[in-house]
C-alpha positions in Angstrom: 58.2 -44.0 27.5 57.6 -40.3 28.3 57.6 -38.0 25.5 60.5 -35.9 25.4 60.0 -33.5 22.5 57.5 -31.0 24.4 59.1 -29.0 27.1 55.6 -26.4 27.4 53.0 -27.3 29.8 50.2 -28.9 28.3 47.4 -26.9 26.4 43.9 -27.3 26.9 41.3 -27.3 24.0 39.7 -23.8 24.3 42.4 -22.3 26.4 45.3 -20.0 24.8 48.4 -19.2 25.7 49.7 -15.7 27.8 50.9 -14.3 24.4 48.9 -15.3 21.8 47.7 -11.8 20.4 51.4 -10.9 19.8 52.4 -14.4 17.8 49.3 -13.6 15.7 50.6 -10.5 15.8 54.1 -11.3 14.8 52.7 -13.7 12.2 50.3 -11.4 10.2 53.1 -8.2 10.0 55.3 -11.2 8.1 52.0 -12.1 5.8 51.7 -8.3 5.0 55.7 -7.8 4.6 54.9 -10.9 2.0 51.7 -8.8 0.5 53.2 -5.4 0.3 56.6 -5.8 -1.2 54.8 -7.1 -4.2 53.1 -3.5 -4.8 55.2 -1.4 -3.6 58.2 -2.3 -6.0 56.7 -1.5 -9.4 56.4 2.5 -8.7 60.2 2.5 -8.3 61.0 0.1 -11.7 61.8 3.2 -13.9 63.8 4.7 -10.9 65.9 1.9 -10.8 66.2 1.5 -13.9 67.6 4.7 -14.6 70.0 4.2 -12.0 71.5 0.8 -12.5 70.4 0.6 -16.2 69.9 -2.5 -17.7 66.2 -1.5 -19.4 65.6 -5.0 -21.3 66.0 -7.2 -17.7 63.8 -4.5 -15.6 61.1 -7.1 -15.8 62.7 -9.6 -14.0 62.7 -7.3 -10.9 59.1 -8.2 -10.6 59.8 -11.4 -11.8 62.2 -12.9 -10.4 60.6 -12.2 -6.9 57.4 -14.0 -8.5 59.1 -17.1 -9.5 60.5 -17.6 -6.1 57.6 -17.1 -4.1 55.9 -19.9 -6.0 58.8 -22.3 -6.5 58.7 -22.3 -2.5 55.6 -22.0 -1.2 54.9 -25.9 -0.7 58.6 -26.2 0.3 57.9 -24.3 3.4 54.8 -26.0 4.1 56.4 -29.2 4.0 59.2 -28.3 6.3 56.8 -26.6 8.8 55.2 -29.9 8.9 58.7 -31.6 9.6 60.3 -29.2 11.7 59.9 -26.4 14.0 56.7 -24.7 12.6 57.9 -21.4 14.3 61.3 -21.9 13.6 60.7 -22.4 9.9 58.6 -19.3 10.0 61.8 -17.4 11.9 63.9 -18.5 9.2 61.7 -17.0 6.3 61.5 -13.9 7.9 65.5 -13.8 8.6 66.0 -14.9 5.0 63.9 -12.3 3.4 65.4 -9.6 5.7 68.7 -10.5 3.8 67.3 -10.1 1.0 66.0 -7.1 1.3 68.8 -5.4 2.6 70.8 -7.0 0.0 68.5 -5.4 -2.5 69.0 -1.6 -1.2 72.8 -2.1 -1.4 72.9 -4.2 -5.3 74.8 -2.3 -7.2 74.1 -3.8 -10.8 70.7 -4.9 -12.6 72.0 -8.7 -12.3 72.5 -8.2 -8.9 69.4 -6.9 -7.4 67.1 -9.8 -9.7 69.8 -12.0 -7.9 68.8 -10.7 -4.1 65.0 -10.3 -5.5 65.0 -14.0 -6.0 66.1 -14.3 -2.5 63.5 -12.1 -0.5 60.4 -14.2 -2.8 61.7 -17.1 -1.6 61.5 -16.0 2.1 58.7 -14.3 1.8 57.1 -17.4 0.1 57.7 -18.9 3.5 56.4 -15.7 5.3 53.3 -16.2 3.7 52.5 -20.2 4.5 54.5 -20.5 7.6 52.0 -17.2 8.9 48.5 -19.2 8.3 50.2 -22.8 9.3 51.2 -20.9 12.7 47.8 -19.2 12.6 46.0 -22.2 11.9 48.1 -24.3 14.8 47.8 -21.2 17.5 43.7 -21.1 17.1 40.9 -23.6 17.0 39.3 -23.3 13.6 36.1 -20.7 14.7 38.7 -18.5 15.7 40.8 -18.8 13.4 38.2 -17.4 11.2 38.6 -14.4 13.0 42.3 -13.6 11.9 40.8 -14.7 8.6 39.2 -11.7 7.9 42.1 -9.3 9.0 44.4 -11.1 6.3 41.2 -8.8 3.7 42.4 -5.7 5.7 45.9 -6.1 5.5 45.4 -7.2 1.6 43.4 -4.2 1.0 46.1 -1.9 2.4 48.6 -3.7 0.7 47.2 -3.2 -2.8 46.1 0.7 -2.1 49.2 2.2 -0.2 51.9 -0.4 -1.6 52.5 1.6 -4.5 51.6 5.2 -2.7 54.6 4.0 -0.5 56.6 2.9 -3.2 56.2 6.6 -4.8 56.4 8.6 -1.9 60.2 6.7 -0.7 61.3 7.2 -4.5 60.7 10.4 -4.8 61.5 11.9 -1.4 64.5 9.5 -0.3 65.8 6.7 -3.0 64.7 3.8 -4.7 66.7 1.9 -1.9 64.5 2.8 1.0 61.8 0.6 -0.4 63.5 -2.5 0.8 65.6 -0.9 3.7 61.6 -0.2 5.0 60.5 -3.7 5.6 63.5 -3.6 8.4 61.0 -2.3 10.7 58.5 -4.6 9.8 60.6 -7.2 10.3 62.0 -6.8 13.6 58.8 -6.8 14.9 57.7 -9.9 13.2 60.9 -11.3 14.5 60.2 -10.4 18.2 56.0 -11.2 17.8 56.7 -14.4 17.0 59.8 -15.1 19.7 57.6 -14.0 22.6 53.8 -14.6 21.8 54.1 -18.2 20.2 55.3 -20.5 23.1 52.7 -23.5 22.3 54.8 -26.7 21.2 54.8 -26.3 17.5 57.1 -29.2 17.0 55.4 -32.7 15.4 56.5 -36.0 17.2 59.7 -36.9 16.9 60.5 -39.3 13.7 63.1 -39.7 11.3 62.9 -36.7 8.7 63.6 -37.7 5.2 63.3 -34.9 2.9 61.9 -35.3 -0.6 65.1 -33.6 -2.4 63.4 -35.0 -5.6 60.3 -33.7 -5.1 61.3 -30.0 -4.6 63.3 -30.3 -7.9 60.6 -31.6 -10.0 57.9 -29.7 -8.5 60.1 -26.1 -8.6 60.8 -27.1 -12.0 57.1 -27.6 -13.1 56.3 -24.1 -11.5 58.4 -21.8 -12.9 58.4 -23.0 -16.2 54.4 -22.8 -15.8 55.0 -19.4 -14.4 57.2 -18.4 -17.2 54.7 -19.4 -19.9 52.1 -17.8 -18.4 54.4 -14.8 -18.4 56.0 -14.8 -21.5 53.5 -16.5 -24.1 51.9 -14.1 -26.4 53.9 -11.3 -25.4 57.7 -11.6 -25.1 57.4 -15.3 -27.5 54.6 -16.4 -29.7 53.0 -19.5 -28.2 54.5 -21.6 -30.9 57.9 -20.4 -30.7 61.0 -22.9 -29.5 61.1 -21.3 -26.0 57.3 -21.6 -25.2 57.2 -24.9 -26.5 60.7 -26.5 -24.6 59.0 -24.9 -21.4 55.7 -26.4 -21.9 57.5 -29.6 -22.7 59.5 -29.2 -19.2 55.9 -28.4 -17.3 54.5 -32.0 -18.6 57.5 -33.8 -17.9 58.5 -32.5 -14.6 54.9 -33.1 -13.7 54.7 -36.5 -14.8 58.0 -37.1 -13.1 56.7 -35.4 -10.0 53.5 -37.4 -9.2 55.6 -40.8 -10.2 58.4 -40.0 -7.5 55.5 -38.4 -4.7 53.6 -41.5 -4.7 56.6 -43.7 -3.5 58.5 -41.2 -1.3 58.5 -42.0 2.4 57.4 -38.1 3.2 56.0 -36.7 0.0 56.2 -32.9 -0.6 52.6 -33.0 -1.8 50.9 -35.7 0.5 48.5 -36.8 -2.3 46.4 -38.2 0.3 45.3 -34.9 1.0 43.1 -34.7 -2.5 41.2 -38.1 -1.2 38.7 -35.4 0.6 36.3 -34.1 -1.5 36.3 -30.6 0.3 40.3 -30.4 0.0 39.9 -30.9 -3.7 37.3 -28.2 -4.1 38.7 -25.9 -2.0 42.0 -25.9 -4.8 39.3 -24.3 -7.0 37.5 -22.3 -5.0 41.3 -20.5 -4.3 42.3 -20.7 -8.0 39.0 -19.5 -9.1 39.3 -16.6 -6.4 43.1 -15.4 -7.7 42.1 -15.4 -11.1 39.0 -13.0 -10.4 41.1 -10.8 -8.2 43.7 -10.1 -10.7 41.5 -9.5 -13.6 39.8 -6.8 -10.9 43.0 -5.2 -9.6 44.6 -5.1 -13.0 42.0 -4.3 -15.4 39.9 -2.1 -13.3 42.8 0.7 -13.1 43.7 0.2 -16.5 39.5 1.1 -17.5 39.9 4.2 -14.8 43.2 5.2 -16.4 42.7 4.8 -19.9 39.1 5.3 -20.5 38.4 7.7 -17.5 41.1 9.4 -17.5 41.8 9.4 -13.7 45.2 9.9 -12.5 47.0 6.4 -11.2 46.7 7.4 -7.1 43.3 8.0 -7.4 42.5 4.8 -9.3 44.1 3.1 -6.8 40.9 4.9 -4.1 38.2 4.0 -6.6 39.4 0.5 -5.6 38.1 1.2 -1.6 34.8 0.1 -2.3 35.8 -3.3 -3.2 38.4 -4.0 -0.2 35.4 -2.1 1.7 33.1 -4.8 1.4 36.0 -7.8 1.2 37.3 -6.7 4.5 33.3 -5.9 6.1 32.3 -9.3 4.4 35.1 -11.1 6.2 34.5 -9.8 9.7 30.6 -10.8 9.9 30.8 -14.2 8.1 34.1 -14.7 10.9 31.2 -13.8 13.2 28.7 -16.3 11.8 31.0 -18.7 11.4 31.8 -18.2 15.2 28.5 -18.2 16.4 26.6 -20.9 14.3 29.6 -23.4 13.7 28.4 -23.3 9.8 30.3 -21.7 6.8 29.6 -24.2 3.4 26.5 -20.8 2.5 29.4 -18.7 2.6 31.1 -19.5 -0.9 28.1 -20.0 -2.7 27.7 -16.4 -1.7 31.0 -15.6 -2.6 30.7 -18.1 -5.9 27.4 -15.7 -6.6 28.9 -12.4 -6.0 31.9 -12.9 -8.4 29.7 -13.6 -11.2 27.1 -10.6 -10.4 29.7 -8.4 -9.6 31.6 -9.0 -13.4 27.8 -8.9 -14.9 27.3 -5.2 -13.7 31.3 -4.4 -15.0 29.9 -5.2 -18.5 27.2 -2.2 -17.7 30.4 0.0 -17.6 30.8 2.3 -20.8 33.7 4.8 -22.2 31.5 8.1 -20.4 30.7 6.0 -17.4 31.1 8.2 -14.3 34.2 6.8 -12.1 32.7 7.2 -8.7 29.6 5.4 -9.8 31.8 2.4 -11.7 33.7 2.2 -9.0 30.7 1.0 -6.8 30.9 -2.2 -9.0 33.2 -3.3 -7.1 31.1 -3.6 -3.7 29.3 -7.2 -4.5 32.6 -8.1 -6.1 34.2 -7.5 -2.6 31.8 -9.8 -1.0 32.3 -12.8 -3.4 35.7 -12.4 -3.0 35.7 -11.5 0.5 33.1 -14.8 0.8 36.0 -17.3 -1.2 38.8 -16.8 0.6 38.2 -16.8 4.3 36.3 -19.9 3.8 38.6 -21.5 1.4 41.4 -21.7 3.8 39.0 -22.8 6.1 37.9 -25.8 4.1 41.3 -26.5 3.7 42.6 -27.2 7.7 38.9 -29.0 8.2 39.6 -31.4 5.6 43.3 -32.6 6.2 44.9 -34.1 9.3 47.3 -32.1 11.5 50.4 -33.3 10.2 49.4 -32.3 6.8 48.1 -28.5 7.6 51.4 -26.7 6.8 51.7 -28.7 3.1 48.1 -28.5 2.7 48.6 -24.5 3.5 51.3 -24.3 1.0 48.9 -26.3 -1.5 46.8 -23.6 -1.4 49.6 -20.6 -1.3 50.1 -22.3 -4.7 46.9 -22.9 -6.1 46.2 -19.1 -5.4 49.7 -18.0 -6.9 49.4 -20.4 -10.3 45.6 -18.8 -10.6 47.2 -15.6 -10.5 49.6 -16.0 -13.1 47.6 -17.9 -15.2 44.8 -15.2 -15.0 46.9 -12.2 -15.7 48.2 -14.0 -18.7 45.0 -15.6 -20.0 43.3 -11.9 -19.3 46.0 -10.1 -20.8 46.0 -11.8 -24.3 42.2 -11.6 -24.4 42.0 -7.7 -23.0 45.0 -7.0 -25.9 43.4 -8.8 -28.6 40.1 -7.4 -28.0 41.5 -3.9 -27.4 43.4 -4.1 -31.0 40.3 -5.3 -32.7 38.2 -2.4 -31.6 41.0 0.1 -32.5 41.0 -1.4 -36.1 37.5 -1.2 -36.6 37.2 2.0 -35.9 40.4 4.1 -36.3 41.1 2.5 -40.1 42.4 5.9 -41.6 43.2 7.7 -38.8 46.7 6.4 -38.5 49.0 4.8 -35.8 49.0 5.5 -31.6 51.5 5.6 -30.0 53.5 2.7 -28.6 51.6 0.5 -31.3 48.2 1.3 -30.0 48.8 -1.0 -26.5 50.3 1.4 -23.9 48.9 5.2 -23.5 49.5 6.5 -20.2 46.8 9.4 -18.9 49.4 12.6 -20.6 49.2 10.7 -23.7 45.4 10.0 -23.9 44.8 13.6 -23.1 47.3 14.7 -26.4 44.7 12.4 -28.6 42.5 14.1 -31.5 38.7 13.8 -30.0 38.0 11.4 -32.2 41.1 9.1 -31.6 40.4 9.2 -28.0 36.7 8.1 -28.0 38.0 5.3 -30.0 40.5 4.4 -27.5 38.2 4.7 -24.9 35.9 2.7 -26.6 38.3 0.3 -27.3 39.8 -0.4 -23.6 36.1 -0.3 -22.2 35.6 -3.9 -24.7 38.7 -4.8 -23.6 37.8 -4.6 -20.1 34.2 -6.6 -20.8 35.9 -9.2 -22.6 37.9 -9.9 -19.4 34.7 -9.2 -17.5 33.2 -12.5 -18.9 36.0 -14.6 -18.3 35.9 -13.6 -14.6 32.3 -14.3 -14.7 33.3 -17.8 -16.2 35.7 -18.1 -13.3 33.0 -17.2 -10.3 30.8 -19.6 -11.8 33.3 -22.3 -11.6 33.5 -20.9 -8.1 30.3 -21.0 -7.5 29.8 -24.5 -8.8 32.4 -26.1 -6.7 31.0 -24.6 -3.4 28.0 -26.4 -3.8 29.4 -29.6 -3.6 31.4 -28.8 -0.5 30.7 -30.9 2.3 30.2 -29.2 5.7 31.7 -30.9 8.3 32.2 -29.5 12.1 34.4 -27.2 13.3 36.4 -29.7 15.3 39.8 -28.5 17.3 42.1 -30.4 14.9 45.1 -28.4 16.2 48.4 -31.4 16.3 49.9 -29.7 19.1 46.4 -29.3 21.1 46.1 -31.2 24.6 42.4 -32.5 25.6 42.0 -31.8 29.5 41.9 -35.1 31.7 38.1 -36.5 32.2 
């Protein structure tokens, strides 16, 4: 019986198609529309604030958008894997348009956390439909090359995403910083319509959707992702709500691997995490998000508070480190492309983490800024090492019907390490930071906002002797963290040297071998 599902001509391993830079194209603008709205947002919080009102739910801007990128991260995977890839990556795009536009025109607090909900869950799509279409388009060595572009596009996110956010605020409205991913969009839109033509579409079977699954498993999440938000700050960790949401995260889970392991097509194949390398690659990107937001938090908040640099130029002393991510990417893509071997790479990158948080602890309250900055070079390569390769573990270690959940597996992994990590960091950074002000400002009296939250006008109002103790005190906070991310590089490290290395076979499911 002929096949009747693919309609394209056949494609031969090694050859591409007529439009394949503009797919890619198409697919990495939706990644960086994914990247960037999550930076550029917080600069216009008090603006919008002030504007719709509603000051005790303005965390739930940010919020809100969190919680739905990673309640539907391995939702998207799994329907890529069922469906269309490229029409499920369409649909992400289309859905956080609407809710983007929805967000310039909300016209009340609950509304816009309403519409922010919306755009997280497309862009949670955005985000694992790009490197499933990515990973599908290109055999795995050049894949590696696109790899390294997601650094760049990660680097520019984090650096002009709030310098954006500021500059739209201040010279238009609050609005324009969702009405500005139109562009962005559009193009994504027609990148993707013309330059992916490949068949993208697995063989036709019965599709049986877990419905379950997605409830459990979006219930486990965002309670995880609330306690990791709201424990020790907003509740005490042994108050009613952190408890009842803790209590939700074991059930749901338990519930969740009991239903997965009898569903026809499981949301989380568990046969995945049979492969050693799929396994350790889950660590290697959890271990990688926790160090990155310990850097791209903390680091600012040493600069800021300690140094006494302004917040846009805290932002540059962060070049070094996407510097040597994004150079570290590009020649281990060409390594990788030329020798067919990568398992070096996140020992390296393992390595780099931990040296890299070793020299931060060298950091002190009259340390230069350009000079600390500069710390962040070997961290940049460790990190730049861990997450090129980690995705790249991840397609070599599943089969093709399995790369788009096995994508969104790791989209998780990477979002649950963040928001464990800026939790976890936060409580030890605060409690450390509070310590050192006791010790030495006994007499001297209260700060303001409790001691917790100077911005750079009010550090520069402090007595000289207040300030050196401030200074001292967020320069221990920042080495505390410091050895926790070292901790978390060393796990890194660990894992990669029990990776397997296995070759770089062309594994793409929609891939044709030419006749012998």
């Amino acid at each position: 019986m002929s096949d009747t599902t693919t309609t394209a001509p056949p494609q031969w391993a090694g050859e591409q198609p007529r439009f394949v830079k503009l797919g890619i194209a198409g697919a990495l603008s939706g990644m960086f529309l994914g990247m960037m709205d999550s930076y550029i947002v917080a600069t216009a919080v008090p603006s919008i604030v002030g504007d719709l009102g509603g000051l005790t739910s303005m965390t739930w801007i940010v919020t809100s958008y969190a919680l739905a990128i990673a309640a539907s991260t391995q939702v998207w995977g799994k329907l890529s894997d069922l469906y269309h890839r490229k029409t499920m990556f369409l649909l992400s795009v289309a859905v956080f348009l609407a809710g983007s536009m929805l967000c310039g025109l909300a016209q009340s607090m609950g509304a816009l956390i309403a519409f922010r909900a919306l755009q997280g869950v497309g862009a949670g799509g955005l985000l694992v439909g790009a490197m499933a279409m990515v990973q599908t388009l290109l055999p795995p060595k050049e894949s590696t090359r696109v790899s390294s572009w997601t650094g760049l596009l990660l680097g520019v996110a984090l650096i002009a995403g709030p310098l954006v956010g500021g500059v739209l605020t201040s010279s238009l409205s609050w609005r324009w910083i969702f009405y500005v991913n139109a562009p962005i969009g559009l193009l994504c839109l027609l990148g993707t319509v013309i330059g992916v033509t490949v068949p993208m579409r697995p063989k036709e079977t019965r599709v049986r959707v877990d419905y379950l699954g997605i409830v459990l498993l979006t219930s486990a999440v965002v309670c995880l992702t609330l306690v990791t938000g709201w424990a020790g700050t907003t509740y005490r960790w042994g108050s009613g709500v952190i408890l009842g949401l803790c209590a939700v995260v074991v059930v749901a889970t338990a519930a969740f691997v009991h239903v997965e392991r009898r569903a026809p097509e499981p949301l989380v194949p568990f046969r995945m995490f049979r492969t050693r390398n799929f396994a350790l690659a889950q660590v290697l990107g959890f271990a990688f998000n926790v160090t990155m937001v310990a850097t791209v938090t903390f680091l600012p908040q040493y600069f800021q508070n300690a140094r006494g640099v302004d917040p846009a130029r805290s932002g540059f002393l962060l070049i070094p480190m996407m510097a040597g991510m994004v150079v570290v990417m590009n020649r281990s893509s060409a390594y990788i492309r030329r020798t067919g071997r990568y398992r070096i790479l996140p020992i390296i990158g393992g390595a780099g983490v931990v040296a890299g948080m070793l020299l931060v602890l060298l950091l002190g309250p009259d340390t230069n800024p350009v000079l600390a900055s500069l710390v962040g070079i070997p961290l940049g390569i460790g990190l730049g090492c861990l997450i090129q390769n980690t995705i790249l573990i991840i397609r070599m270690s599943v089969e093709p019907r399995d790369i788009g959940a096995a994508m969104g597996m790791g989209s998780l992994t990477r979002t649950m390490g963040s928001g464990i990590g800026a939790a976890l960091f936060g409580a030890l950074y605060l409690g450390a930071l509070t310590r050192t002000l006791t010790d030495k400002l006994g007499s001297v009296g209260p700060l303001p906002s409790g001691g917790t939250g100077l911005n750079r006008e009010q550090v520069g109002a402090l007595a000289p002797a207040v300030r050196a103790a401030w200074s001292a005190a967020v320069t221990h906070g920042l080495h505390i963290v410091a050895i926790g991310a070292a901790v978390a590089g060393a796990v890194a490290l660990l894992s990669a040297y029990f990776i397997r290395e296995v070759p770089l076979v062309d594994n793409r499911p929609d891939v044709r071998r030419p006749p012998s």
